[in-house]
C-alpha atoms as one frame of an Amber mdcrd trajectory, in Angstrom:
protein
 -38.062 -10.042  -6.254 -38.456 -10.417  -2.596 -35.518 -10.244  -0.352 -34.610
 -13.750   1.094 -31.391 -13.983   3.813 -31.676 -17.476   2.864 -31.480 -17.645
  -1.370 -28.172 -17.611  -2.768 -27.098 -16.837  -6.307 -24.717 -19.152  -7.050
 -23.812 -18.339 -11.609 -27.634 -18.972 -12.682 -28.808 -21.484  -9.951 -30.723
 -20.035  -7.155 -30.122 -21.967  -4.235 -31.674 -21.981  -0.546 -28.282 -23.811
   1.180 -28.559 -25.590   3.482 -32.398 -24.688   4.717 -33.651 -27.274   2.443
 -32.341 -30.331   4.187 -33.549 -29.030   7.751 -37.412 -30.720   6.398 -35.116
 -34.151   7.022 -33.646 -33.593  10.008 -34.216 -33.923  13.727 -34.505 -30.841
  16.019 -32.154 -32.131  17.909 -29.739 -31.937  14.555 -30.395 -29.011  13.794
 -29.888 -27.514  16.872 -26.549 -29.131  17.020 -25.398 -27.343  13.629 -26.689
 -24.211  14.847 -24.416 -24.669  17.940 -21.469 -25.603  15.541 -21.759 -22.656
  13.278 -22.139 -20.270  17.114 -18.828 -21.806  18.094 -17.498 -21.596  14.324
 -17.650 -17.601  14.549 -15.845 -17.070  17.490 -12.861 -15.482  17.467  -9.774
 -16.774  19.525  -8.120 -14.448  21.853  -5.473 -12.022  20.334  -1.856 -12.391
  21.395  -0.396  -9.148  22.353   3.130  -8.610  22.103   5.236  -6.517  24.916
   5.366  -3.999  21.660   1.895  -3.918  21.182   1.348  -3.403  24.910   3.680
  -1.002  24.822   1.273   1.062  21.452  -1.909   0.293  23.414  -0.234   1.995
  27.137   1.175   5.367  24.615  -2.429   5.780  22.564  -4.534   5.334  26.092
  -2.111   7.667  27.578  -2.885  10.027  24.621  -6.293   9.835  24.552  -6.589
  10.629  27.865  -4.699  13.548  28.040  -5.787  14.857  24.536  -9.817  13.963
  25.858  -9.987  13.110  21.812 -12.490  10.475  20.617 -11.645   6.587  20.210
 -12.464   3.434  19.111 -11.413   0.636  21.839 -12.088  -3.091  20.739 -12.516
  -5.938  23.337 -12.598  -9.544  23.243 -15.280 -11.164  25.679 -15.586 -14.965
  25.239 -14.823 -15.545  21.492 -16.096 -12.115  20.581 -14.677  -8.502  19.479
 -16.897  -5.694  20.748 -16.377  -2.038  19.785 -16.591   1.164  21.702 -16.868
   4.689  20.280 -16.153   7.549  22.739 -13.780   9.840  24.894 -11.702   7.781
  27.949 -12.428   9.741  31.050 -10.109   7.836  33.432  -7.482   5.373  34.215
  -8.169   3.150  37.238  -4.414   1.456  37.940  -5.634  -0.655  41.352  -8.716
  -2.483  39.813  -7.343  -2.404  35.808 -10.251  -0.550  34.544 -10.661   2.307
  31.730 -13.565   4.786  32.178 -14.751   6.188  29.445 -18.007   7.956  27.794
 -19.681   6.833  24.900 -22.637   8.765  24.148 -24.264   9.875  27.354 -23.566
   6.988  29.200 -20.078   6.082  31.089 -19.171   2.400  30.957 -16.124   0.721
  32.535 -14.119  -1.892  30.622 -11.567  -4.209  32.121  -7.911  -2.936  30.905
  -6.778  -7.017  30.397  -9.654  -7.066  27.819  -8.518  -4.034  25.463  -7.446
  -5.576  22.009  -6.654  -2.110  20.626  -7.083   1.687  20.974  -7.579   3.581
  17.878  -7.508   7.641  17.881  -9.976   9.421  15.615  -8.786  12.665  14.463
C-alpha cells in the first residue's frame, strides 16, 4: 500500500480527514485553517522558577568547567529548539552562551535557555 501522510486508519474506515472538504472551500479558507493549526502548535513560554534558575546557573556552570557535551533547549516565538554540543563560554555583559555544536560555534541569548541537560 502506498504511504499517504494524509490517510488515517481510524478501526476499519480509512479516512483522508479533513483533505476531503478542502474541494469545497475557498483558498482564502483554507489558508485561514492552515494559519489556525500554525498558531495551534505553538508552545507558550515556560515559567522558570528562582529554583529552576538556580538548576539551569549550577548545570551551565558545570558544563563549562567539565567542557562535557549538552543538550540546551530554547524557546523563540512559540517554539522549542534544541542544541547538541560543548558550551565554550559565558558572556555576563551581553547575556550570551557560546557554545560548539558540530564544527560550527553559535551564540544563544542566556534569557532564552529553557533548560540545560548534561550527557554523560
Amino acid at each position: 500500500m502506498k504511504h499517504n501522510k494524509y490517510l488515517k486508519v481510524v478501526g476499519d474506515v480509512k479516512d483522508r480527514g479533513r483533505i476531503k472538504w478542502t474541494a469545497l472551500m475557498l483558498p482564502e479558507h483554507v489558508e485561514m485553517i492552515r494559519e489556525w493549526y500554525a498558531k495551534d502548535e505553538l508552545v507558550a513560554k515556560p515559567e522558570l522558577t528562582e529554583d529552576d534558575l538556580q538548576v539551569l546557573q549550577e548545570e551551565m556552570d558545570i558544563a563549562l568547567k567539565r567542557q562535557c557535551e549538552v543538550v540546551i533547549q530554547s524557546w523563540t516565538e512559540g517554539v522549542i529548539y534544541e542544541y547538541r554540543g560543548t558550551i565554550e563560554g559565558i558572556d555576563a555583559r551581553n547575556r550570551i552562551i557560546v557554545f560548539r555544536e558540530g564544527e560550527k560555534r553559535q551564540r544563544l541569548p542566556i534569557d532564552r535557555v529553557v533548560s540545560i541537560v548534561i550527557i554523560e
